[in-house]
C-alpha atoms as one frame of an Amber mdcrd trajectory, in Angstrom:
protein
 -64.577  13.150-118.535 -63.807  15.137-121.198 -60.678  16.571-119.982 -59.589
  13.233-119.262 -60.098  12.301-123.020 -58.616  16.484-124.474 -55.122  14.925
-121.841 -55.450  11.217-123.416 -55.446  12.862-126.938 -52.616  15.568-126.340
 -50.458  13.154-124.964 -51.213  10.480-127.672 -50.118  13.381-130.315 -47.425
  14.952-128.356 -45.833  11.405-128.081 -46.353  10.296-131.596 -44.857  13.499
-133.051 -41.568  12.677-130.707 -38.998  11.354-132.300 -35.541   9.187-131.501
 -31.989  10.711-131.727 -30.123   7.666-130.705 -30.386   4.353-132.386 -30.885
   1.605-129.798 -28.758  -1.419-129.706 -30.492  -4.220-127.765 -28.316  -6.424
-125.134 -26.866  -9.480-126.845 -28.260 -12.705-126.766 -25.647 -15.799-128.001
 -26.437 -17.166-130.988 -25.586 -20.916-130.348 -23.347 -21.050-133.223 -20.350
 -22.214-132.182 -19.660 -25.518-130.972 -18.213 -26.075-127.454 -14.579 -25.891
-127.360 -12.000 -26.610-124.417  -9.310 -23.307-125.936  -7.926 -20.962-122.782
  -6.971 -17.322-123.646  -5.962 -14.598-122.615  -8.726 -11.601-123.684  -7.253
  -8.262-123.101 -10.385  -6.565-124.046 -11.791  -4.933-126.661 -10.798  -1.240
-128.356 -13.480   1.564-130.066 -11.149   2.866-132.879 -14.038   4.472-134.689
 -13.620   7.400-136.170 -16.513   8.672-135.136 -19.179   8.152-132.886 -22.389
   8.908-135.820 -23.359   5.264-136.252 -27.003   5.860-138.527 -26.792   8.568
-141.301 -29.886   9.552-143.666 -29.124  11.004-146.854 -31.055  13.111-148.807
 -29.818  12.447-152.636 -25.866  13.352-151.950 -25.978  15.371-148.631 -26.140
  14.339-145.143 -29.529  15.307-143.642 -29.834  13.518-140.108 -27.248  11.553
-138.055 -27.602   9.646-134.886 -25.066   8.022-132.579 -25.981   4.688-130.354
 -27.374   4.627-127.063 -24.654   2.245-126.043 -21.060   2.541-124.791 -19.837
   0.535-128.066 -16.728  -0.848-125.989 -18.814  -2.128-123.228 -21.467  -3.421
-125.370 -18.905  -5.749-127.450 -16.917  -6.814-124.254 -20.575  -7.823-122.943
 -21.051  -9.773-125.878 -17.627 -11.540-126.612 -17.456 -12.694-122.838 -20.900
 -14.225-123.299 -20.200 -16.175-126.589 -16.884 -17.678-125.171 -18.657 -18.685
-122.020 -21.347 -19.773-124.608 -18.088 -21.742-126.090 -16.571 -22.956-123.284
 -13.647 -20.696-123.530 -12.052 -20.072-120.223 -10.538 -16.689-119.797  -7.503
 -14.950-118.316  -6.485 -18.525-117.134  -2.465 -18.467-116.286  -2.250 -21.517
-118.218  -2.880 -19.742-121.713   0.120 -18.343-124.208  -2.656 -16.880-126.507
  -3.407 -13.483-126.377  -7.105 -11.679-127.994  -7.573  -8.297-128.454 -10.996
  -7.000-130.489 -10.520  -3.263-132.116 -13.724  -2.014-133.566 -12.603  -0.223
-136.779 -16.364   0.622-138.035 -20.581   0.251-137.114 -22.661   2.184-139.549
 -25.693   2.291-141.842 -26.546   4.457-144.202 -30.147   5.764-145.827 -30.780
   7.293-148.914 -33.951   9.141-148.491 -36.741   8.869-151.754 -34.212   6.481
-153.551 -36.395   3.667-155.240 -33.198   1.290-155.367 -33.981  -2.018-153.888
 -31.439  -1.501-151.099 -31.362   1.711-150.226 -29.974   0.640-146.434 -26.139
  -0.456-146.189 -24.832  -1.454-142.955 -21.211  -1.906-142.659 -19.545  -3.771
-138.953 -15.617  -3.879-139.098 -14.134  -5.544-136.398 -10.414  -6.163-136.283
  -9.158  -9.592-134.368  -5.900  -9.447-133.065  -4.102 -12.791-131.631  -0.808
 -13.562-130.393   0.500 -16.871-129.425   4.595 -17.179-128.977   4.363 -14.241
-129.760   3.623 -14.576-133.823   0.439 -12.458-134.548  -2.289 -13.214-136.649
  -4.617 -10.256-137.704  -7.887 -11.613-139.227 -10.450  -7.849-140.599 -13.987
  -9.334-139.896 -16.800  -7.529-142.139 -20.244  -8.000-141.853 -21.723  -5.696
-144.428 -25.668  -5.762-145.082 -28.539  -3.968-147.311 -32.225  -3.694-147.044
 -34.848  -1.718-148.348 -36.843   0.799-145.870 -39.452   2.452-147.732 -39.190
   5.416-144.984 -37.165   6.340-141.926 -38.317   9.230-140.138 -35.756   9.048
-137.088 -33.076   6.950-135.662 -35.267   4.075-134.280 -35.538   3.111-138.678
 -32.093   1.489-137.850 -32.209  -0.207-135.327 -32.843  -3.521-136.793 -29.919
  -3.972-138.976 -27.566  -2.069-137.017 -28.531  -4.969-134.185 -28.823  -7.766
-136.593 -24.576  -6.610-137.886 -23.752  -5.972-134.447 -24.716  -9.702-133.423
 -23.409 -11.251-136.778 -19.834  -9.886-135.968 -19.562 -11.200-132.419 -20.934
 -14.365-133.568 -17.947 -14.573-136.621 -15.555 -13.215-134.271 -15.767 -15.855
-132.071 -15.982 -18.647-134.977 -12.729 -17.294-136.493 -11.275 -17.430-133.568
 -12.028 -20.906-133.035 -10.922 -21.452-136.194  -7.217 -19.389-135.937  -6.538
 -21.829-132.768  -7.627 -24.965-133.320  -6.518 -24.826-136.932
């Protein structure tokens, strides 16, 4: 019995003391938004133009003292998503009928967190996500920018940003799609 207990209580320490490297985004879920529309379009997908792949930085004063990437395929993840909210939207896709053309480049998905700062939002999340649509071939460029803060009174690893990384992540499929209602039908 009690090496049963000594295992229970190393691996109860040894697990606590682990820590995350990747911050986790969580599969999207449609947010209901958007009313149902009858619009076909051609979606030719969606492009990671990131500069880089560090997603969830901690700062200590001025310097950089931890960064983390996601545990997602960012392209993927955002395809995933849009497909869902135009279904959600009754957008058909890829129909031969359509002369309107969407492309998605994602220009930007970070937070940032200032370690031992006592400002009131020491968190800033930034989303930039770039819509591109063509019909008759005139495009119309709309930069989509969901930009939040918070205060976290401590982060110790990557799994401190998960929440609004997921919360900007959803918030800038969700305005894609409504500006792209919007471009079309208005």
């Amino acid at each position: 019995m009690k090496n049963i207990l000594l295992l229970v209580l190393t691996a109860f320490v040894f697990l606590g003391c682990t820590k995350k490297l990747e911050t986790d985004v969580q599969p999207y879920v449609t947010l209901h938004q958007n009313a149902k529309q009858n619009i076909k379009i051609d979606f030719v997908g969606v492009n990671d133009k990131r500069t880089t792949k560090v997603a969830s930085t901690m700062f200590d004063k001025d310097k950089v003292y931890k960064e983390y990437p996601l545990n997602v395929d960012v392209k993927k993840w955002y395809t995933d998503a849009l497909i869902r909210e135009f279904k959600n939207t009754n957008i058909l896709l890829n129909t031969t009928e359509s002369n309107i053309t969407v492309q998605i480049n994602i220009k930007n998905i970070s937070a940032k967190y200032k370690r031992y700062s006592m400002d009131t939002k020491n968190m800033k999340a930034n989303v930039h996500v770039e819509l591109i649509i063509t019909r008759d071939r005139i495009i119309n460029t709309s930069q989509i920018e969901i930009n939040q803060t918070l205060y976290k009174p401590m982060i110790l690893d990557a799994a401190g940003f998960e929440s609004i990384i997921n919360e900007s992540m959803r918030d800038s499929v969700s305005k894609t799609v409504s500006i792209l209602i919007k471009k079309i039908k208005g």
